[in-house]
C-alpha positions in Angstrom: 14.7 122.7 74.6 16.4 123.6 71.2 12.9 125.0 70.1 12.5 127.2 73.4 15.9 128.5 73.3 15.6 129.7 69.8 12.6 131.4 70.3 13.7 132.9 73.3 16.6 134.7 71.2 14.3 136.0 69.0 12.8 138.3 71.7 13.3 141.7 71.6 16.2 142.8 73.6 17.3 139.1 74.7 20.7 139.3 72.3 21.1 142.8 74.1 20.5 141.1 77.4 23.2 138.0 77.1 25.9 140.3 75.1 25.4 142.2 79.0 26.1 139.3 80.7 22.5 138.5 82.0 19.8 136.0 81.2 16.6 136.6 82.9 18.0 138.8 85.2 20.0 136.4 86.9 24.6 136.9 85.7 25.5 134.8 83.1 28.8 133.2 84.9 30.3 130.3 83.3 28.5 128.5 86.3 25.0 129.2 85.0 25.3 128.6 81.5 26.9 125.1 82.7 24.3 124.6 84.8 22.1 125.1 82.1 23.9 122.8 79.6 24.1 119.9 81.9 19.6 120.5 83.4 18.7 121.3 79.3 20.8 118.8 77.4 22.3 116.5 79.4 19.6 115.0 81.2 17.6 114.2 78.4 20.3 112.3 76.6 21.3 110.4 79.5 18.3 109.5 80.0 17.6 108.2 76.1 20.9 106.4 76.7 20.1 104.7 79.5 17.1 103.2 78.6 18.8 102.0 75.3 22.1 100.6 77.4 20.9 99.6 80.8 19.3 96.7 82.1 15.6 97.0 82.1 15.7 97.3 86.0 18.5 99.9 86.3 16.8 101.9 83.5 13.2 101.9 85.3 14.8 103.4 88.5 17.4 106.0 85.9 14.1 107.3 84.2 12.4 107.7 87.7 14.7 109.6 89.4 15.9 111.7 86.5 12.4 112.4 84.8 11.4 113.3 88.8 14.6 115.8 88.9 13.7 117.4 85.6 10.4 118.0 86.0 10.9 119.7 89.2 13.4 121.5 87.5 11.0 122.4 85.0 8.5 123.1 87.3 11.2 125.8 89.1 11.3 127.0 85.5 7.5 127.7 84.8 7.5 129.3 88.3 10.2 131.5 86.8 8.6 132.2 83.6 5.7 132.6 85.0 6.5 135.3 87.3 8.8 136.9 85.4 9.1 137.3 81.7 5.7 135.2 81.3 5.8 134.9 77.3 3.7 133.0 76.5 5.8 130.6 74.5 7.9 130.0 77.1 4.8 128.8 79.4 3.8 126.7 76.8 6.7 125.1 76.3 7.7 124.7 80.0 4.0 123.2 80.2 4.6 120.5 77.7 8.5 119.6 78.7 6.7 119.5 82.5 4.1 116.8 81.5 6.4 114.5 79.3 9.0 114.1 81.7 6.4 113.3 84.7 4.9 110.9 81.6 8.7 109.0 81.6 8.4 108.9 85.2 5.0 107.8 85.4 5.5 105.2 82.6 8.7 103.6 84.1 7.5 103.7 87.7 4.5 101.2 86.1 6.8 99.5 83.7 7.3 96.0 85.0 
């Protein structure tokens, strides 16, 4: 999500935007931006740790339910994008972050 963020900044009037307190319309409390910490960079780590720490079993079922959450997440996201702000670089990259983390799920719900 590094890649989207960054490009996200470079839009015109985004720096403008946050320095006003609001991202995407929505106020940028310290609520939101932990919100987004914990759905954007948190999740994906946890979810690289566990499958390097956990049992295979209890890593199967991690990667399930947290690939499931994120790409609904996502999915909530694209809606968002789509709907609002609908750059196109966004889409595209809410598109590809949607199909790899229903891949992970996919993957470990047939892993055996």
């Amino acid at each position: 999500m590094s890649a989207n963020t960054i490009l996200y900044l470079v839009v015109p009037g985004v720096i403008d935007e946050i320095r006003a307190g609001q991202i995407v319309g929505m106020q940028a409390g310290p609520d939101l931006i932990l919100g987004m910490a914990i759905v954007y960079y948190w999740v994906p780590l946890v979810m690289a740790i566990v499958s390097l720490t956990l049992k295979n079993k209890l890593a199967r079922w991690a990667n399930i339910i947290l690939g499931v959450f994120y790409a609904v997440f996502i999915l909530f996201e694209l809606t968002m994008n789509v709907t609002t702000v609908a750059y196109p670089y966004a889409i595209l990259m809410d598109v590809s972050v949607f199909f790899v983390a229903a891949l992970i799920s996919w993957f470990a719900w047939k892993w055996r």
